[in-house]
C-alpha positions as CSV (number, residue, x, y, z in Angstrom):
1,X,-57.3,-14.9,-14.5
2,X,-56.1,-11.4,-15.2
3,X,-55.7,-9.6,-18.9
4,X,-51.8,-9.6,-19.2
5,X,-51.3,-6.2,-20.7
6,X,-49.9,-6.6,-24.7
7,X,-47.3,-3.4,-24.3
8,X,-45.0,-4.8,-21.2
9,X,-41.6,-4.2,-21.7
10,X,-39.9,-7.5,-20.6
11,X,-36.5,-7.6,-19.7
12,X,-34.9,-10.9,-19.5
13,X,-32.3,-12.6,-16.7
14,X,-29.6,-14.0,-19.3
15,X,-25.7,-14.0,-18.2
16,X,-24.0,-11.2,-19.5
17,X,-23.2,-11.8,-23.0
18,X,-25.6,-14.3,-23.4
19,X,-28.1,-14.4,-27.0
20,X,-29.0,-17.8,-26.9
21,X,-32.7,-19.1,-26.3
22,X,-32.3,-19.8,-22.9
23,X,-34.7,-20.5,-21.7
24,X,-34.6,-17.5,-19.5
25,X,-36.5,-16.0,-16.9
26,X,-38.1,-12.6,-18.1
27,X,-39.9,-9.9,-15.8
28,X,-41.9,-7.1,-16.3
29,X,-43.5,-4.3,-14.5
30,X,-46.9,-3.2,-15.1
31,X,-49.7,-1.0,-14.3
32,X,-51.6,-1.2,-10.6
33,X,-48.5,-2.3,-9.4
34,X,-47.7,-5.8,-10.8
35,X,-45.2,-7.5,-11.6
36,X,-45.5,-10.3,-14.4
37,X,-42.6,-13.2,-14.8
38,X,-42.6,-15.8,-17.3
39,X,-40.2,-18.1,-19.1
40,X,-38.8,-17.6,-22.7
41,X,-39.6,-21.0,-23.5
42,X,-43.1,-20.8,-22.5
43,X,-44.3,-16.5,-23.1
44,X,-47.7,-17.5,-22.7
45,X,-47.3,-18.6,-19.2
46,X,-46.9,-15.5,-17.4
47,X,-47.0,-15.6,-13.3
48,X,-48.3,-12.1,-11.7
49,X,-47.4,-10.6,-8.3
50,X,-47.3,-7.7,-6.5
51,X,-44.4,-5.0,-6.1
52,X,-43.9,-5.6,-2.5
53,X,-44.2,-8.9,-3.0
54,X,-41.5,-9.0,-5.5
55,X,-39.8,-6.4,-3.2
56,X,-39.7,-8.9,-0.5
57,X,-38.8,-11.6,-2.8
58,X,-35.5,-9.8,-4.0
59,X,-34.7,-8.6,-0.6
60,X,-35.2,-12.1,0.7
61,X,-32.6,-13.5,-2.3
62,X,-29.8,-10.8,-1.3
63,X,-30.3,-12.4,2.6
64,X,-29.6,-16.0,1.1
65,X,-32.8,-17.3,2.7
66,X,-33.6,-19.2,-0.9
67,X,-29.5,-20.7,-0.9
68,X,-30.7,-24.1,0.5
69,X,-32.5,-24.4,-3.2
70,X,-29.3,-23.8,-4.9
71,X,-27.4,-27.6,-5.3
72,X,-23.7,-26.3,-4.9
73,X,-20.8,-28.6,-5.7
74,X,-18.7,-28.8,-2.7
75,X,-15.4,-27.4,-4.5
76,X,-17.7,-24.4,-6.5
77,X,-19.7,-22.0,-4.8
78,X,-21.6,-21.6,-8.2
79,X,-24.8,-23.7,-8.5
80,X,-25.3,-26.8,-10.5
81,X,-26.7,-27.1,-13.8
């Protein structure tokens, strides 16, 4: 496995607003060209990927091709919890 660099700046996906533990998705981008992800409940279980990967990956969430993951209530276009 790849060294996971010790000065990535992580920024995490939290609501707006939110402080709480989460857990919460964080990224970061790193030399070479990666991309590291991990969760807040588990930092030492970081995933690494490429920037066109994760360029794909983004463009491919703003497309909706990932929505049939999402369990939405019928009456609430927000997903389930």
């Amino acid at each position: 496995m790849a060294e996971i660099p010790t000065d990535l700046d992580w920024i995490r996906a939290a609501p707006e607003g939110e402080d709480g533990p989460g857990p919460w998705i964080e990224i970061a981008f790193g030399p070479g060209d990666m991309v590291y992800l991990r969760e807040t409940s588990d930092p030492e279980n970081v995933v690494t990927t490429t920037q066109k990967k994760w360029d794909a990956f983004v463009l491919g969430v703003q497309a909706g091709e990932f929505d049939h993951f999402a369990e939405l209530d019928n009456d609430d276009p927000t997903p389930a919890v």
